[in-house]
N, C-alpha and C positions, 0 to 999 in steps of 0.2 A: 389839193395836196396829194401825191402820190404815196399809192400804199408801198411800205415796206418793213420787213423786219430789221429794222436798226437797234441795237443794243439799248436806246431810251425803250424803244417797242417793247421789248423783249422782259426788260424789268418791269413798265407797267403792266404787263400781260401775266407775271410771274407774282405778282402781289396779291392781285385775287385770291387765286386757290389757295395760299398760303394766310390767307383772311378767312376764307370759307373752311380750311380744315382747322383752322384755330377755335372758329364759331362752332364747331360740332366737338370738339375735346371740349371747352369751357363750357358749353350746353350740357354736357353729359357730369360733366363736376357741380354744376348751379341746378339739377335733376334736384339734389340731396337738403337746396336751400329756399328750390321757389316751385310750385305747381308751373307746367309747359305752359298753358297759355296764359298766367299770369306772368310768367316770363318774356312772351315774346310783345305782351303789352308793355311792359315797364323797359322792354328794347328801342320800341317804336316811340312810344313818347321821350324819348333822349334824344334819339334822331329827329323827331319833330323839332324839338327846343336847337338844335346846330341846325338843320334848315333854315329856320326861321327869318334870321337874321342875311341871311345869303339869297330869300324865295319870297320873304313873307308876301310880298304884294297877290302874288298868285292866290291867296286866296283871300285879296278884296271883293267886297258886294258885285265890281262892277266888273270882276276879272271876268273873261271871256271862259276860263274853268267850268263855271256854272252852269253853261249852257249846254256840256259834253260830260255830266255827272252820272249819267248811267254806265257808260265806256268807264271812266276812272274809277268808280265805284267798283264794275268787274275787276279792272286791274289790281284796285286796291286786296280784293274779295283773294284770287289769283296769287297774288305777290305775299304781300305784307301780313294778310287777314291769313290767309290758308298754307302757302307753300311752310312759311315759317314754324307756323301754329303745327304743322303736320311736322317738320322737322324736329323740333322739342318733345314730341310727343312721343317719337322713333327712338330719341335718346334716352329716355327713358327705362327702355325694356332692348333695347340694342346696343350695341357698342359703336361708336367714331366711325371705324373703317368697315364694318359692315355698312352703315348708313351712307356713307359717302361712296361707296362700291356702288350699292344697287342702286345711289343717285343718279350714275356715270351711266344708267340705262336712259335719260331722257334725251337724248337723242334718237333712239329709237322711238318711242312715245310719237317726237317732232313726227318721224315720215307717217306715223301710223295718223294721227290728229292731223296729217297735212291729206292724206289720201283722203279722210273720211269726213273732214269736216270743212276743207278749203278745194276738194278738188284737184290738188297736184300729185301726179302718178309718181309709183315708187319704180325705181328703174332696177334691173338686175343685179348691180355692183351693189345698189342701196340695201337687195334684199340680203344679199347673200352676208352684209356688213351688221345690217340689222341680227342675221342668224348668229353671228358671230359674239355679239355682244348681248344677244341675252341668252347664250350659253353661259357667259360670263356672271350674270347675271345668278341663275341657275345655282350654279357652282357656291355662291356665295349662300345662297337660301338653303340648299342642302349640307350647307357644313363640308364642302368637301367629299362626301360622303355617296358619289355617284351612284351608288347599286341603292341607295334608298329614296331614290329621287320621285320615286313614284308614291313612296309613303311621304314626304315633303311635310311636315307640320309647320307653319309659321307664325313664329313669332309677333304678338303688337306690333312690337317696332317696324318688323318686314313690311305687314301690310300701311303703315302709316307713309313711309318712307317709298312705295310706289304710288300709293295717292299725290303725295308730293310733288313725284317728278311727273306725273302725269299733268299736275294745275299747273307748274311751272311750262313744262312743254306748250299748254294749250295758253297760256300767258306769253309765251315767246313768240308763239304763231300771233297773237293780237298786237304785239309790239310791230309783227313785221309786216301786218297789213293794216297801215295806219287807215282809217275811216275821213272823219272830219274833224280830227281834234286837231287844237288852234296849233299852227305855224311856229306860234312864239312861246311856247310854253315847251313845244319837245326840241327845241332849238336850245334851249336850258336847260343843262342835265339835272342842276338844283331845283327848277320850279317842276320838271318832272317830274322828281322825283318825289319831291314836298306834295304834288299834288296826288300820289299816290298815296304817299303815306297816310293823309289826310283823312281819304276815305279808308283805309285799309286801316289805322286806328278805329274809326269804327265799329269794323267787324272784330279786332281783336277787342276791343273792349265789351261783344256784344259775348263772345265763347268765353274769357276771362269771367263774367259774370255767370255766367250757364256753370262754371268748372267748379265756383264757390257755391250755386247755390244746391250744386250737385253733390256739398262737403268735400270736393276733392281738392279743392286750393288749400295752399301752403304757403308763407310766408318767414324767411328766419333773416331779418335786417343783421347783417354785420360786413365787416368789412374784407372779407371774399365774395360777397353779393354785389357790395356796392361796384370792387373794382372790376369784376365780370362782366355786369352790366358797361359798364362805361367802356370796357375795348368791345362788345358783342356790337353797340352803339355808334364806334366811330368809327372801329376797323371793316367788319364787315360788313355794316348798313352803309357807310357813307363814305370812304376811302375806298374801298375796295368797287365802287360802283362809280365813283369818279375814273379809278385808274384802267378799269376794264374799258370805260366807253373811250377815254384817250387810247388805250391802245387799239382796241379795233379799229382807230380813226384812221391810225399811223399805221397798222399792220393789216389791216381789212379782217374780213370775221372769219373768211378760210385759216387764214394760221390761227387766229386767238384762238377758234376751236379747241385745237390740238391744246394750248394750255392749260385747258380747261381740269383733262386730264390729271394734271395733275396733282388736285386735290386729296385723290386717295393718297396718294404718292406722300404729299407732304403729313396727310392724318396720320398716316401708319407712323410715321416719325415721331410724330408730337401725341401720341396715343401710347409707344413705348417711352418715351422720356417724361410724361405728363402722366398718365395713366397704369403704366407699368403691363397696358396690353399689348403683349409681343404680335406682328402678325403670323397667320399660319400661314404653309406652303397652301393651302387651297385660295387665302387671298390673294398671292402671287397669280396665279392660275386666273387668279377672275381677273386681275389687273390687265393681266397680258390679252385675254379674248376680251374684253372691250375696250381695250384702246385699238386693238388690231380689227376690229369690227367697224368702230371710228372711222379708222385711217382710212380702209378698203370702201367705206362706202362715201367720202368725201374726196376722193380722186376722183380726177374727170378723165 
């Protein structure tokens, strides 16, 4: 099939970020009713139970799965166990669009984890693109507040939320150098995905337990928990991860890139109408040097 940006493209590519800035406002409201990584267990096991029925076979005895379980194990560690678990964690002691700003730096992270850990050279455009976007970056960590950049304090959240994009970055590089995991399973965006999960419930169920025994878990059942849970569960873990991989299919990954973008875009929105936090002009500023950092270093 030929890639192209077609108006189907275009909406599936535009759904994500508007999944993922949703998942970071309802994260930062469910802060108040669940412990972060007893949250991001009680996400995953949702999404395991809708898998199931669409994947389950992948993880029969005799699935070929089993035999590439240290690979999905890191994926799961990467994805589901850490990016997440570090995401929640960021909302916490950060705001939405802070954390979805200094997200929009793993792209950067990609050429730094592609030079150092795969061998692929960063090219001029790339570097000067990278400069660009974590100024961006930058800006967002110092408040705005350029002349105190050098005394920088940061926040939990800051450093949880560049841990993140950094597991994510070195999990995007492992997606894009497939090894020898089986054929028929990443041919299935469902049994890949189940088969992630799988293992990546593990590890959050293994920090989930560490969070209680450390007294810091929290638990408050009622029904703004339940219903957060169930869109965090279908929107972002599993629509939002179907519609991205059909668009890349139909628009290839150079344009969805650019989409990507625009999750702060959509957080700042649903942060003021949901959260009542206005952006300031220094998040403007960051928005514009890392998409311009983006762009500049994804032109050929």
């Amino acid at each position: 099939m030929s890639q192209k940006l077609t108006p189907t493209a275009a909406v599936l590519l535009t759904l994500p970020p508007l999944m993922w800035a949703g998942n970071a406002v309802v994260g930062r409201l469910a802060s108040e009713w669940v412990s972060p990584m007893t949250l991001n267990l009680l996400r995953w096991s949702l999404a395991l139970a809708l898998l199931l029925p669409l994947a389950g076979s992948v993880l029969r005895r005799k699935s070929p799965l089993w035999a590439h379980w240290r690979r999905f194990s890191m994926l799961g560690l990467l994805s589901v166990g850490g990016y997440n678990a570090l995401l929640y964690l960021a909302l916490n002691t950060s705001t939405p669009l802070n954390v979805t700003l200094v997200g929009s730096s793993t792209p950067v992270w990609m050429l730094l984890i592609g030079r150092y850990f795969f061998g692929v050279p960063i090219s001029l455009r790339q570097g000067v693109g990278a400069a660009l976007s974590i100024s961006g970056v930058l800006v967002v960590l110092c408040r705005g507040q350029l002349e105190l950049l050098l005394q920088v304090r940061l926040v939990a959240g800051d450093v949880y939320i560049l841990l993140a994009s950094f597991a994510w970055a070195y999990y995007s590089w492992m997606l894009a150098r497939p090894t020898t995991e089986p054929a028929s399973i990443r041919a299935d965006w469902s049994a890949f995905l189940l088969a992630q999960v799988a293992f990546g419930l593990a590890w959050s169920a293994l920090f989930a337990s560490s969070e209680w025994a450390l007294g810091r878990g929290h638990i408050q059942w009622g029904w703004p928990l339940v219903a957060a849970l169930i869109f965090i569960a279908v929107g972002p873990a599993v629509l939002a991860y179907r519609a991205w991989g059909a668009g890349v299919g139909r628009a290839g990954p150079a344009a969805a890139g650019f989409f990507s973008n625009l999750t702060p875009l959509f957080t700042a929105l649903l942060s003021t109408a949901v959260l009542g936090e206005a952006p300031h002009l220094f998040h403007v500023l960051a928005f514009g040097l890392i998409v311009s950092g983006i762009v500049v270093s994804s032109r050929r």
